[in-house]
N, C-alpha and C positions, 0 to 999 in steps of 0.2 A: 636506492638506499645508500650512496655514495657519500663519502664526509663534504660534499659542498665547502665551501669558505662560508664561513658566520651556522653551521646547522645544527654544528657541538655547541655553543655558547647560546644558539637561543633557547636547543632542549634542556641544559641545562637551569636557564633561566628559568623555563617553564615548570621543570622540575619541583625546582623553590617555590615557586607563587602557588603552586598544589600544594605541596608541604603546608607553606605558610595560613595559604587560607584554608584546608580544613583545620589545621590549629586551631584558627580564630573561630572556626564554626565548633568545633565542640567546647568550645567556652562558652561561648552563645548559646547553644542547645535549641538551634532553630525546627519546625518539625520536617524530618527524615526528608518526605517527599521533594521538597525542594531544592536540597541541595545535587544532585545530578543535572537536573538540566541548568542550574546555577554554573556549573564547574564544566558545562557544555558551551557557556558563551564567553569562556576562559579564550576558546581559539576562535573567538570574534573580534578580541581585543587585540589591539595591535602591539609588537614586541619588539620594533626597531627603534624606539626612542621615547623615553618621558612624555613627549608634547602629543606626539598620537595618542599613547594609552590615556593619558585625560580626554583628549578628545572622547577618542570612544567610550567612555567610563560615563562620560553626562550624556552620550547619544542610548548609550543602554537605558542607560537609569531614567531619561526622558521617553523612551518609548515605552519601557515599562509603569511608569507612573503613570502616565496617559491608558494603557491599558488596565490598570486597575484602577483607576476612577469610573471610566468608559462602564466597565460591568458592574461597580458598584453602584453607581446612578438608575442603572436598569434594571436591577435586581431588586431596589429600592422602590421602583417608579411604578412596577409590576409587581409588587408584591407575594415576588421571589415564585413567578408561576412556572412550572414545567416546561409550558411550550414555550416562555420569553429564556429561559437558558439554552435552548436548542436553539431556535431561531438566533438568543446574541454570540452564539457561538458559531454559527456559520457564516453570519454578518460580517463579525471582528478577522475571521480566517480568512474570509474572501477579501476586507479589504487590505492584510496584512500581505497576502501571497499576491494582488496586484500591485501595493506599491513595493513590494521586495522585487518584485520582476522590471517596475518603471523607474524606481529610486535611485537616485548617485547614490546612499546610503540608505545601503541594505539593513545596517544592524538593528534602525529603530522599528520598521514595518515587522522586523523577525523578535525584538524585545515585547511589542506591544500584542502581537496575537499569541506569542507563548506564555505572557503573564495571562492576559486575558482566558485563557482556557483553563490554568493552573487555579486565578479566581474562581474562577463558573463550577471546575468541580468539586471546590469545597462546600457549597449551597446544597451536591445533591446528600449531604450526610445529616441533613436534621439538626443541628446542633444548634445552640444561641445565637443571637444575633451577634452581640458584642464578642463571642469565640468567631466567631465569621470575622468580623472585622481586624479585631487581632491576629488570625489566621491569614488573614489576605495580604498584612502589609511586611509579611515575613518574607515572600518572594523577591520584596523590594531589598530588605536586607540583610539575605541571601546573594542576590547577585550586587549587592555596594560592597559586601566582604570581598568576593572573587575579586573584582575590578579593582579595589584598592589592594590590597595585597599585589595584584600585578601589573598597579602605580609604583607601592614602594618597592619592588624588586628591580623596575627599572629607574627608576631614578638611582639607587643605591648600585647597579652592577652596569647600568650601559649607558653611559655619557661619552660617548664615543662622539665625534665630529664627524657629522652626513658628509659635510665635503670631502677633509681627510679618508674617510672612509670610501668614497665613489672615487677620489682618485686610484686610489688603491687597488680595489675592482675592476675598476679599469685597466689600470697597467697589470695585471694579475693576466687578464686577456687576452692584452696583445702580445704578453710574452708567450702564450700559449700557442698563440697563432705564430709568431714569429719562428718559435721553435718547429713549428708544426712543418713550416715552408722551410727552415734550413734544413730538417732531418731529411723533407722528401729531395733536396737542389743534392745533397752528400748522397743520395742511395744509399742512407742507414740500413741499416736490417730491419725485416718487417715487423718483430716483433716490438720495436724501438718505436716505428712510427705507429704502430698499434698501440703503443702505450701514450702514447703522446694525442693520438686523436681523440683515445678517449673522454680526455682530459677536455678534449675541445667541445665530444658531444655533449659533456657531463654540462659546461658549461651553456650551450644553446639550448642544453630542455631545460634546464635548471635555475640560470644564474640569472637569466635576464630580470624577472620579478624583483628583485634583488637592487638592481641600479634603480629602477623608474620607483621605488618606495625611496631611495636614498634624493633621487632626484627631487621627490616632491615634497621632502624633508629641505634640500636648501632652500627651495622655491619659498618656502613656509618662513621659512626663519630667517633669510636674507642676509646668508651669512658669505654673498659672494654676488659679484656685479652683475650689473643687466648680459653685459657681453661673453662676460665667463659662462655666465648659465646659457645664454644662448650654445655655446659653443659645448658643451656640458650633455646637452642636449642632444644634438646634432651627432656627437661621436658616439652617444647611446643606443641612438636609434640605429645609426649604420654597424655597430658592432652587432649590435642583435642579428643582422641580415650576413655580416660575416662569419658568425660564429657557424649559423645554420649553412650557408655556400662551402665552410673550410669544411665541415663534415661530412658534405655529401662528395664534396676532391679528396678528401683520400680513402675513400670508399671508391671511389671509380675512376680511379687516376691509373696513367699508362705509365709506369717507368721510363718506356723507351723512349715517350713523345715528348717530357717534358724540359724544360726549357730551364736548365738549373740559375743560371746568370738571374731571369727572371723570377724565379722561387724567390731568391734570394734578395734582388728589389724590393718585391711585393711585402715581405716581409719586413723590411727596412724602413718601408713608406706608413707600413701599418703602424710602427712602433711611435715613427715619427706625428701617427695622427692623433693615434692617443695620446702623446704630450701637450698635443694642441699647435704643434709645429706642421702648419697649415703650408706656410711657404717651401716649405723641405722636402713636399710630398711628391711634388712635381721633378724635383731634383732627381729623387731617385727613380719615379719611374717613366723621367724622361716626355717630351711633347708627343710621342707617336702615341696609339692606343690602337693593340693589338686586334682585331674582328673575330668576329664568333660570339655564338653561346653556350661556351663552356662554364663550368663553374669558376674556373679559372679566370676567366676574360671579366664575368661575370662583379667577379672579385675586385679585379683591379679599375673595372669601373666605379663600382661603388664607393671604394678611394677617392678615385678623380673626383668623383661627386661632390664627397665629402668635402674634399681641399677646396673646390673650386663652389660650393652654396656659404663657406666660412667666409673665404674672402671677398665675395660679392656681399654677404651682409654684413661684413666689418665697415665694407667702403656706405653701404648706408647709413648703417648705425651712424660715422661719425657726420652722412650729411645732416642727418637730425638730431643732432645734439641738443641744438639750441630749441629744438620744438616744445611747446609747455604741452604739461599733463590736461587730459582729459576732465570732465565732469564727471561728480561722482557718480556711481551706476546707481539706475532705482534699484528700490525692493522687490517691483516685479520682477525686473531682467535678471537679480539675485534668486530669486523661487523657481525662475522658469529655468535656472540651471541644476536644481536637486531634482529634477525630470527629467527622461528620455524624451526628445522632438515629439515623437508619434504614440506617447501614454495617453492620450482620449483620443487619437484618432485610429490606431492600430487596436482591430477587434480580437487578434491574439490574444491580447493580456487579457481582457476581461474573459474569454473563455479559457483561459489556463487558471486564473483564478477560481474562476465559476468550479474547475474539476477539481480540482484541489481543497476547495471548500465544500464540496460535495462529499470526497474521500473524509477527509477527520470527523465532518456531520454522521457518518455511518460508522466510524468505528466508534466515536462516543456515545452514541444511539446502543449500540452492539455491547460493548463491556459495561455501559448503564443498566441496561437492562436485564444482563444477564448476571448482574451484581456482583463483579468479576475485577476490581480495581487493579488486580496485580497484571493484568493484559492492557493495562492503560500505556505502555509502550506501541501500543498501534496508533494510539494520535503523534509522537513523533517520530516513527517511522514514516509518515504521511506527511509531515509539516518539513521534516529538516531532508527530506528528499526527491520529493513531489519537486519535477523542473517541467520544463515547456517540452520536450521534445522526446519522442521514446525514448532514442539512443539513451540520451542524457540520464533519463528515470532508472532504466534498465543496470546500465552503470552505478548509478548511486544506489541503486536496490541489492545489487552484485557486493557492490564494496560494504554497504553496513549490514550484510549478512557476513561476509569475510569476515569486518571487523568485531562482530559481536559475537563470531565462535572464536575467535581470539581474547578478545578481551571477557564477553563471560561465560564461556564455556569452558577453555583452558585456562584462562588467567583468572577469572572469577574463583570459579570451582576447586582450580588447585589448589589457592589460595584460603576456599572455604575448608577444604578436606585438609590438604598439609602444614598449611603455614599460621591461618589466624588461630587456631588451637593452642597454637604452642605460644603465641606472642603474651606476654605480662603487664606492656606496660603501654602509653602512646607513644613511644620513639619510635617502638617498632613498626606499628600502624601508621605512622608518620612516612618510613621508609619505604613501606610497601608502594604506599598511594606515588613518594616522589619517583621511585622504579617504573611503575607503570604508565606516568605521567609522562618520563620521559622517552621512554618506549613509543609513546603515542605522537607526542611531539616530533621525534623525530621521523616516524613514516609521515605524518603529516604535511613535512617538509615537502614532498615529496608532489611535484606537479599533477601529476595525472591520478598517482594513488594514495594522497594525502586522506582523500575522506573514509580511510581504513582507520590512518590512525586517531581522526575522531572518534570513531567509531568503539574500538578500542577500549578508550578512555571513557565513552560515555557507558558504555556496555559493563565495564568492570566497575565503575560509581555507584550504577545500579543495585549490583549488588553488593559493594562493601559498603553504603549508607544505607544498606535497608534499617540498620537501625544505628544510633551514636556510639559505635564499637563494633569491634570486630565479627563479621554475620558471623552464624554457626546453622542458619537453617539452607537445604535445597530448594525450598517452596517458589523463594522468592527468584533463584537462576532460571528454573523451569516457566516460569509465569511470564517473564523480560522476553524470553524463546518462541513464546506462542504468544506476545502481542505483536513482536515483529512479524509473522508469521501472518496473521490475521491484516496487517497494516498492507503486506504484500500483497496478496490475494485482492483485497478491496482497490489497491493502485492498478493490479493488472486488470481491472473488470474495466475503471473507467480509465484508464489513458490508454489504455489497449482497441479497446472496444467502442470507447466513444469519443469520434470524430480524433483519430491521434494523429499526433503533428512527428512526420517525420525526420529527421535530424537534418539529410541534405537539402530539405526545404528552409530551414530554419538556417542553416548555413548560405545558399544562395538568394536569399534575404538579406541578409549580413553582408553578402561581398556585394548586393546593392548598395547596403549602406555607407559602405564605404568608396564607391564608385561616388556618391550625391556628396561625401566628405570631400576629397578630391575634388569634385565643381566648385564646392565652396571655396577649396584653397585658391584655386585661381580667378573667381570671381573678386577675393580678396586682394589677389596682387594688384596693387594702383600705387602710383607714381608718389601720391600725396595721402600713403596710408600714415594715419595717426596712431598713438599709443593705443586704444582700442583695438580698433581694428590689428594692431601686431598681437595682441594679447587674446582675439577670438582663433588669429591665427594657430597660434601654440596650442591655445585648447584642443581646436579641431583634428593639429597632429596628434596631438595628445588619445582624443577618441582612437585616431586610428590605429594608431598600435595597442590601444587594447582590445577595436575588434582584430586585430589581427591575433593576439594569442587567446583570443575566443573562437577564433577560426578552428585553428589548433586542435584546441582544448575537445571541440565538437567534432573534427575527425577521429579523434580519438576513439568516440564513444560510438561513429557509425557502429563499431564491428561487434559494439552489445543488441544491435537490433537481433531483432528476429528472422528466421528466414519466412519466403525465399526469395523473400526483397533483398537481403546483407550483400551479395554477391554485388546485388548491380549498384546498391545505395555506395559500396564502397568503391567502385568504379567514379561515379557521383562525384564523391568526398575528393578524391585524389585531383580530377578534373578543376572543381572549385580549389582546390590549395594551388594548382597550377595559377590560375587566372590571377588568384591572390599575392602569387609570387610576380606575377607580369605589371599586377596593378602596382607593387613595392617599388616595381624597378621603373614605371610613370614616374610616379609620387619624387623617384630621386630625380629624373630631369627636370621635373618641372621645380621642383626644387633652385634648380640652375640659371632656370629662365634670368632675365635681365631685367631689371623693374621696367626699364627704358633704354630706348635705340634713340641715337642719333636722329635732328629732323624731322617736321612734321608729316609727313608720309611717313617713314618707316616707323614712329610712333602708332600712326593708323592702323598702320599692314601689325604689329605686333598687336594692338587691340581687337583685331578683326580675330585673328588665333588663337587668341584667349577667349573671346565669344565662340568660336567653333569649338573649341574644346570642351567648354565648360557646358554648350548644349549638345554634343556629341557623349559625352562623360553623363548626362541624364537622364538621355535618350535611351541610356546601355541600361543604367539602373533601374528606368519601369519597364523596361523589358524582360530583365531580369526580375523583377516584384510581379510581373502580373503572368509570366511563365506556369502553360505553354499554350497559349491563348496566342501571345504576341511574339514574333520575331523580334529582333535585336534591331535598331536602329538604324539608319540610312550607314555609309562610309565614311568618315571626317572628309567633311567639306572640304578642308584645304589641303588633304591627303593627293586631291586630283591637280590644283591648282600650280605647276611647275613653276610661273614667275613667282608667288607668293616662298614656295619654300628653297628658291635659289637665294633670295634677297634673307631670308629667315637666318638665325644664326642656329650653328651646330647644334646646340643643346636643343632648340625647338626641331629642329629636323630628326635627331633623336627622338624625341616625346610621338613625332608624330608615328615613328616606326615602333615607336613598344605601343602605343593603343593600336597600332592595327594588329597586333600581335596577342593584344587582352584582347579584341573585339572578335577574333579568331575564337581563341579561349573559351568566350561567353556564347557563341555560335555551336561549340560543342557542347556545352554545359544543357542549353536549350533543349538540342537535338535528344542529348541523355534523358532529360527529365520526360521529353516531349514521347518517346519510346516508351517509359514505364507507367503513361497515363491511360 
């Protein structure tokens, strides 16, 4: 809950864009029902810049319009029968919760089965055709108010410069760090360097999300050269990795052992990398490099790294200056990137879907029947939390029961009993909504327990839109209470019970997939790579760092499993972040490698090592995927081969000692899983 850099300014932005667009909705007088989960896909929309929020604003608004046409074709086509809204409503959520789990963009799979359900259950009231239709196309402009209002908010409050801005964050960083490493080199006082770490942890859970949005803001807009972004990039990714190594050194740092002269370096070199003063890096921390795996050593590796993957791809960059651009990409190779590789061939998704489209078919089955519309919060208790993995479920079933005794228990409620009685006019009704908005916004912020502050906000909508003013009734707090309630129970029968996907399965899957990322990377390094091929490269870094803060993000949620698996799944968890932390510290040598040696032997000898790697690196991965059937992979071939890695330059000799060090890692990971089967 910490003030972050940019956390006041975007809740307040958020603030306003609530303010503003319930305004615009009680002008409109759209009906009731829609505007909550409308003001629910407020924090789908993006806040760090004008060009995002239109993006998402036509990706909603496309999903959604495809969703209500979808039901209204078949409602039409069927002539509006019983079993075709049951049936199109399990269809539409099965295929919505597959491609939300396979999609680069999630928001339209999650626009188009929430519209689609909001359609469907206006058919079960009897009414006119022509009220049907009028009714149906309200959902659409209901959520085009939210989106545009939280267009002109930011257009109007945050024109800020992505680049200006991610420098800034940047050096914000290293000065964090910097200071971090002079208070420990002085033996300040502890309570000095406690205040100073914190600053650093706040940063490593918090801030990283923060650069990589800013980053693919300039990437977008093209407001800085091919080289700078490279370089942009590169000191990204390795702050990420330092921010988490400086927190765990002064957590388990010796006073007595440590090596002030060098604090103080390290510090200096940091400063220096963040400016992009790549040549300077070396200066200070000198040609030798210290041994060990300390966090410490750790550290000023990942420096060298840095300086020395810069200057090796400046000296490329400029041998290919003169190379011309590629051919324009098809439309396939364009489609087959708004997919995950393994969406029709990984049978996970279709069974995560399959249960999840199971769960909302029975609670609308359940409050249909029981002719019960005010418990219809059990279909999005099911939709907006329903994930793949228990952990994960359990977590999100955790935090929107938190958030919804916060936002409609006590914030609803108080608000029913104390405050909207007394309010006269809409300014006041205005203020409530931007208070509580902002409240929500800012736990949202919040990495690991942001889906509270959704929750919150969508909880406390609930019941202040039950109707165009201020509620005054309980009916409605108490109904919102026992659909989540009901939405709960029907989640734990089927992910519980049938066939449930464990969190540290679902995690060592993951550090497979980024094991087969990595082969890719080096598969890609060639002598005579083209603008393509550099541009599938960055992507593919690009994947990796955000399965790495999905790594994370699912250790997290081990510890909402159940027992009396928890004990050892969190053994699991810890084991896989290890090997994920070994594959980081791959990923930076190989990083290093030399496009080319000298000579056509050593040319060879360097080609044969990138082929060992890269099938040693895939070996580990179906190993890891088909776990615990299969052992881990033979040894790296040229791990044994002494002429090949005397002749090898340092950096490959390197790489070849951190995979045996991950292949260790993955060797336990086995052994763990292989025990709890």
């Amino acid at each position: 809950m910490a003030p972050v850099p940019g956390r006041m300014a975007a809740s307040l932005r958020f603030a306003l864009t609530a303010a503003l667009a319930t305004l615009l909705l009680l002008i409109l007088q759209p009906p009731v029902g829609f505007i909550a989960p409308s003001m629910f896909m407020l924090f789908l929309i993006s806040h760090d810049s004008p060009r995002p929020c239109l993006r998402d604003l036509i990706t909603l608004l496309s999903g959604a319009a495809l969703g209500t046409t979808v039901i209204l074709l078949l409602m039409i086509a069927t002539g509006d029968h019983p079993v075709a809204r049951v049936v199109g409503l399990a269809v539409c959520t099965f295929l919505a919760a597959f491609f939300f789990r396979t999609s680069m963009i999630p928001g339209f799979p999650m626009a188009f089965g929430c519209l689609a359900y909001m359609v469907i259950s206006l058919w079960e009231y009897k009414i006119r055709d022509e009220k049907i239709l009028h009714l149906s196309l309200w959902p659409m402009g209901t959520l085009a108010t939210v989106a545009f209002s939280a267009m002109v908010v930011e257009i109007l409050f945050n024109r800020s410069d992505p680049l200006v801005a991610l420098r800034r964050e940047i050096k914000d960083r290293c000065v964090a760090l910097e200071c971090l490493f002079q208070l420990c080199a002085k033996n300040a006082k502890p309570a000095e360097i406690e205040k100073q770490s914190a600053i650093v942890r706040r940063y490593s859970v918090t801030g990283e999300g923060r650069l990589h949005v800013l980053l693919e803001g300039i990437s977008k807009r093209k407001v800085c050269s091919d080289s700078e972004l490279r370089d942009l990039r590169a000191i990204t990714m390795t702050l990420d990795r330092l921010l988490i190594l400086a927190a765990a050194f002064a957590v388990e740092r010796d006073p007595a052992a440590l090596d002030q002269e060098r604090l103080e370096r390290i510090g200096q070199a940091i400063l220096a990398a963040g400016e992009a003063r790549f040549s300077d890096v070396h200066k200070f921390l000198g040609d030798s490099q210290g041994p060990g795996q300390t966090e410490l050593d750790r550290i000023e590796q990942s420096v060298r790294h840095l300086a020395d993957s810069a200057n090796a791809a400046a000296a490329v960059q400029q041998a290919k200056a003169s190379q011309t651009a590629p051919g324009s990409v098809s439309w396939k190779n364009s489609l087959k990137k708004l997919l995950l590789p393994d969406a029709f061939t990984n049978p996970d998704h279709v069974i995560y879907a399959l249960k999840l489209s199971v769960c909302a078919t029975i609670c609308y089955v359940i409050y249909m029947g029981l002719g019960w519309p005010g418990i219809s919060t059990c279909f999005f208790t099911v939709y907006f939390t329903g994930l793949s993995s228990t952990g994960t479920t359990n977590r999100k079933l955790f935090f929107r029961i938190v958030g919804s005794t916060i936002g409609g228990m006590l914030l609803g409620i108080g608000c029913l009993v104390f405050v909207f009685p007394n309010l006269e006019g809409v300014h006041g009704f205005l203020l409530v909504i931007a208070a509580v908005a902002f409240v929500g916004a800012w736990v949202a912020a919040s990495p690991y327990f942001g889906y509270i502050g959704l929750q919150i906000v969508f909880s406390f909508n609930l019941i202040a839109f039950e109707r165009l003013r201020a509620a005054d009734q309980m009916t409605p707090a108490r109904d919102r209470l026992l659909g989540i309630t009901l939405g709960f129970l029907v989640m734990f029968v089927i992910f519980h019970q049938v066939r449930p996907e464990r969190t540290v399965d679902t995690m060592r899957r993951l550090l497979s997939r980024v094991l087969r990322a990595q082969a890719a990377i080096i598969r890609l390094f060639d002598p005579e790579q083209n603008t393509a091929q550099a541009a599938k490269l960055a992507e593919i870094k690009k994947q990796i760092v955000t399965m790495g803060v999905t790594l994370a993000n699912f250790a997290h949620a081990v510890q909402y499993e159940f027992p009396p698996d928890r004990d050892a799944d969190m053994r699991v968890s810890d084991e896989i972040l290890d090997a994920a932390a070994k594959a980081e510290d791959l990923l930076i040598c190989i990083r290093t490698w030399p496009l080319e040696l000298d000579g056509s032997q050593s040319a060879e000898r360097l080609q044969t090592i990138r082929d060992s790697f890269e099938k040693a690196l895939s070996n580990l991965a179906c190993a890891l995927e088909q776990c615990p059937e299969r052992q881990p992979s033979q040894q790296l071939e040229i791990a044994a081969d002494q002429d090949v890695c005397s002749l090898a330059p340092a950096c490959i000799r390197k790489a070849i000692d951190r995979f045996q060090e991950l292949q260790m890692a993955c060797e336990g990971i086995l052994r763990s899983a292989k025990a709890q089967c």
